[in-house]
N, C-alpha and C positions, 0 to 999 in steps of 0.2 A: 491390569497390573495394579495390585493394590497394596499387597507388602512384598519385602524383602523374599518371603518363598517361595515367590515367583520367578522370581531370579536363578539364573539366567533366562530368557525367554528362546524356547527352542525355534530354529529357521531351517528354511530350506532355502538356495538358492535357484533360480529355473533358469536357466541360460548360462553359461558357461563359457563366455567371450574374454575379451579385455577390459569391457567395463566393470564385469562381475569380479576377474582375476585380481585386476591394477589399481581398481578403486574400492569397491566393495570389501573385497576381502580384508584389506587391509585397516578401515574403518573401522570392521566388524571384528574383527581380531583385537583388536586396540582396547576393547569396548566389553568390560567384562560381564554387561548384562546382557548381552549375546549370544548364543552361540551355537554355529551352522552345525546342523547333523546330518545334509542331505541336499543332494545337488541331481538337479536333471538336466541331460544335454544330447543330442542325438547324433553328435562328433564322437566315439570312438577315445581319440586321442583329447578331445576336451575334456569327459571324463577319469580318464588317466592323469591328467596335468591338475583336475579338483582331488586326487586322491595322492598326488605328489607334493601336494600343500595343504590337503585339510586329511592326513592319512585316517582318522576316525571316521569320516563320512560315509554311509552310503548312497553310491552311485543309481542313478537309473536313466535308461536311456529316453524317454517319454514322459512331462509333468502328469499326467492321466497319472500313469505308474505310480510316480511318485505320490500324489495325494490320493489313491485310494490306499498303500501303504504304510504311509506316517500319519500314525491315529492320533499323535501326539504332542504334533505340530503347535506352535504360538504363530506363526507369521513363515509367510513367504516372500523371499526378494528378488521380482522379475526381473529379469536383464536381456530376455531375447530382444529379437530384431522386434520393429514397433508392432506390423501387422499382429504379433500376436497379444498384445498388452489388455487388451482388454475382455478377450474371452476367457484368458487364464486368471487377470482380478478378479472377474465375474466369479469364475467356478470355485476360485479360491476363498470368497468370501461367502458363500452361497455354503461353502465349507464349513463357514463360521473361525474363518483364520483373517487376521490381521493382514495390510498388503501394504507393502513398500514397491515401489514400480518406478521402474524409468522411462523419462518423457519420449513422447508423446503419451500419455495415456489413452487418448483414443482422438480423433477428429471430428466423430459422429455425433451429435449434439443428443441423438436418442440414445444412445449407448450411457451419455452421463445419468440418464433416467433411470437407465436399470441398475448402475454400479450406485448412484445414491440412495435407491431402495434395498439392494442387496446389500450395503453397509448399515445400512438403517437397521433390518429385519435381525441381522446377524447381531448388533451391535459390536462393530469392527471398524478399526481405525483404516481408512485408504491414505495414505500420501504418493503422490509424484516425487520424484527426485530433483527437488529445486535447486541444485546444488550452487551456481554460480553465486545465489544472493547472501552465500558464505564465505565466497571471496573475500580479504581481508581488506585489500584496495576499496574494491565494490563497495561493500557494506561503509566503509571509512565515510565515502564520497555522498551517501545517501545518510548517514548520522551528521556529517557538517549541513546540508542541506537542509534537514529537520530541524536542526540546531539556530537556525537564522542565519548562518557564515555570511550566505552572498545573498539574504534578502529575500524578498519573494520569488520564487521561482518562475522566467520566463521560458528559456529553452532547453528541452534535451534531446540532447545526439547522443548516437552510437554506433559504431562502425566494426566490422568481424571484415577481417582482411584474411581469407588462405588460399595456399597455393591450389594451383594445377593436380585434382584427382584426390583433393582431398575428402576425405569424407569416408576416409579406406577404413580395416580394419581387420580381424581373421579375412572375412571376405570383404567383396566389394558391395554389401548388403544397401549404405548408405547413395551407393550409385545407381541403385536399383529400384526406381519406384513402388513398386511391387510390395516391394518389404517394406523401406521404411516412409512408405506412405506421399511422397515427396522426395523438395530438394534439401535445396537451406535453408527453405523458410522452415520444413520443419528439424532439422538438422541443430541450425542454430536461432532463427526464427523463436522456437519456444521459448528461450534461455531468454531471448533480447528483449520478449516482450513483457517478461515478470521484472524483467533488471529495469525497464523504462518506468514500468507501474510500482514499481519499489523506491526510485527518484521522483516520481510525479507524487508519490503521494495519492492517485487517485487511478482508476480505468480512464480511457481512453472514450471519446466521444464518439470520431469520427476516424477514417483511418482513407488511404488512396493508396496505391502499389502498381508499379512497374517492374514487372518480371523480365528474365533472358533466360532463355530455355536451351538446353543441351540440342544439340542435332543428331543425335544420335537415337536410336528405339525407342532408350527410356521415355524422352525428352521429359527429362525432370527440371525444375529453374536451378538454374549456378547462380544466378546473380539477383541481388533484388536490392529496390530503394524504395522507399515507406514513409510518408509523411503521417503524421496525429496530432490531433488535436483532444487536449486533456483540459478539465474543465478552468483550470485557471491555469496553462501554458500551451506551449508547441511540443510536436518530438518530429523526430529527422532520426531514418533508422538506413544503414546502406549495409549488404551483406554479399562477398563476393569469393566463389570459390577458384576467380581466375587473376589470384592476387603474385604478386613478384615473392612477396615473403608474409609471412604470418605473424601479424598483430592485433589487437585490440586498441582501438583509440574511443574517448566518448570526451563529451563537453556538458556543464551543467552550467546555464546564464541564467544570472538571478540581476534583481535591480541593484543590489549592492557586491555584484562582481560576479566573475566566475572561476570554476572548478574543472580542470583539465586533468583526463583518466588515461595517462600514457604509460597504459602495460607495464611498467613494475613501479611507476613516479604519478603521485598527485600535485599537479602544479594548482596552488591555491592563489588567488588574486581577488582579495576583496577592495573596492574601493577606497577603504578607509585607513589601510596599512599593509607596508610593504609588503610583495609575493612572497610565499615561499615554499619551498616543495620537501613532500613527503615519500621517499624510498620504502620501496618493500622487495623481500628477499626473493621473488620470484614473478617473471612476467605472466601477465594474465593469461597469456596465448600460449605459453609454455606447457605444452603436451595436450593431451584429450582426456585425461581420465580425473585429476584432482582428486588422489585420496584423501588430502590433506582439508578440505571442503566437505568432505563426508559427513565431518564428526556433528556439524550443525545439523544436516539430514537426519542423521539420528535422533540427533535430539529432539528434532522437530516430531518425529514418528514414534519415541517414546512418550512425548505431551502429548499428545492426543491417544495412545494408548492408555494412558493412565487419568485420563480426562476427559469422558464424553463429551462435554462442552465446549472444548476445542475442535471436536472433531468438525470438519466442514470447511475451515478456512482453507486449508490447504486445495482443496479440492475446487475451492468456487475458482482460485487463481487458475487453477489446472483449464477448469471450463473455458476461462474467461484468455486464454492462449488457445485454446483450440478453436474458437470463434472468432479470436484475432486473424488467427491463418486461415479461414475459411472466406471472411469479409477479403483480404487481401488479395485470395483467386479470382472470388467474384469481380474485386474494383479493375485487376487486370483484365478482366474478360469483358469491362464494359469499358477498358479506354483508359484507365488510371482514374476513373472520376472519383470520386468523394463517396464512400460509404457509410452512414451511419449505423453507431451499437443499437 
């Protein structure tokens, strides 16, 4: 993207769920240098419901389809279930098309080899869909922090509180190992571990994890707690899909006070003058999809579209969460010990 006639940049969407529907769409709509001409989805009536809200579009029932047919394409925005996320940025860059994807991007540490060379070769921007660290709270709580508020940085916590069977969706794809790779560590797991490294300020040294595992076939983990160690603090991560109600709670302890992140209220307490707290119009836990988060997504995926030199940050994070949750299985399977990056 180099001037204005490039504008709008053509998309397709590949997955046709509720993330695509609820958040996507509605970002991408907003956003006049955008705009979807093509959606693939292998539901029938998901199809139907992209052409009941984007009526210009064509449909195709198979992303194969779809990119041997849109010769025309800038960029593709994945939204299937995870298992597919990385053979289709693959083929989609290998296309020589730009790729927006949502997380997990893949787990497989060799897979980041191929999709870095395949972006490379193509010269093509990849982003993951980091969307939470455009949370208004979030980002609030990580700019006081940077800012010195409470000090040097000792400890951060973070906690994802949802009920019973959460994780639903069109299907129950997120209950399904199979699919989406995992439980909540990769569910919400991926989300926690950019939002810590976005507060730290740095990666994570070391990491230790105690999982609880479903009893049922899948046996994917419901529940997990995670200790890290970051090169000048702690973090403390607890994530549980067997919660009474749904919230977000996190803590930020510096030596000159701390920053308490209670889902719609920043309670600020620096040592040196009185608390006081900051309101925002919408709890963090409030729904799953955050279209309203998007708009930084974007924009993060237009910077690096219009900026080779950009391109890769987004990506090393992407890595550096999929090696997060792989160290985590590991330290569970030897006992909760201590893993080193």
């Amino acid at each position: 993207m180099t001037n204005d006639k490039t504008l709008p940049l053509k998309g397709a969407i590949i997955g046709f769920g509720n993330v695509a529907e609820k958040a996507h769409i509605p970002a991408l709509a907003a956003d006049e240098r955008f705009r979807i001409v093509a959606v693939a989805d292998p539901l029938g009536e998901r199809r139907q419901q992209a052409q009941a809200i984007l009526p210009h579009v064509r449909v195709y029932e198979h992303a194969g389809q779809l990119l041997a047919a849109e010769a025309a394409l800038d960029f593709v925005d994945i939204c299937t279930t995870p298992q597919d996320h990385s053979p289709l940025a693959l083929a989609a860059l290998r296309q020589g098309l730009h790729v927006l994807c949502e997380k997990p991007l893949t787990l497989e540490l060799e897979n980041f080899i191929y999709l870095k060379e395949a972006a490379h070769q193509a010269g093509r921007a990849l982003v993951t869909v980091h969307n939470w660290r455009y949370a208004p709270l979030l980002a609030r709580a990580a700019d006081l922090v940077k800012n010195g508020l409470i000090g040097k940085l000792t400890m951060v916590e973070w906690e994802v509180h949802r009920t019973s069977g959460g994780g639903g969706g069109l299907t129950n794809w997120r209950q399904e190992g199979g699919q989406a790779l995992g439980g909540i560590l990769i569910d919400h797991g991926w989300h926690a571990f950019y939002l810590l490294m976005m507060w730290a300020g740095a990666a994570p040294t070391a990491l230790n994890a105690r999982l609880a595992f479903s009893d049922d076939r899948n046996g994917i983990e419901h529940e997990a707690e995670l200790g890290l160690r970051f090169p000048a603090s702690q973090g403390r991560l607890f994530m549980t899909w067997r919660a009474e109600e749904r919230r977000n709670l996190g803590r930020l302890s510096g030596q000159a006070g701390e920053i308490v992140m209670a889902d719609d209220r920043l309670l600020i307490a620096p040592v040196d003058r009185p608390a006081e707290t900051m309101s925002f119009p919408a709890k963090v836990s409030a729904g799953s999809h955050h279209p309203d988060w998007m708009g930084g997504v974007l924009q993060e995926f237009l910077a690096e579209i219009a900026d080779p030199g950009l391109r890769g940050r987004n990506l090393e994070e992407a890595e550096l969460c999929a090696r997060l949750i792989r160290l985590a299985y590991l330290s569970h399977q030897h006992g909760g010990s201590w893993v080193d990056l």
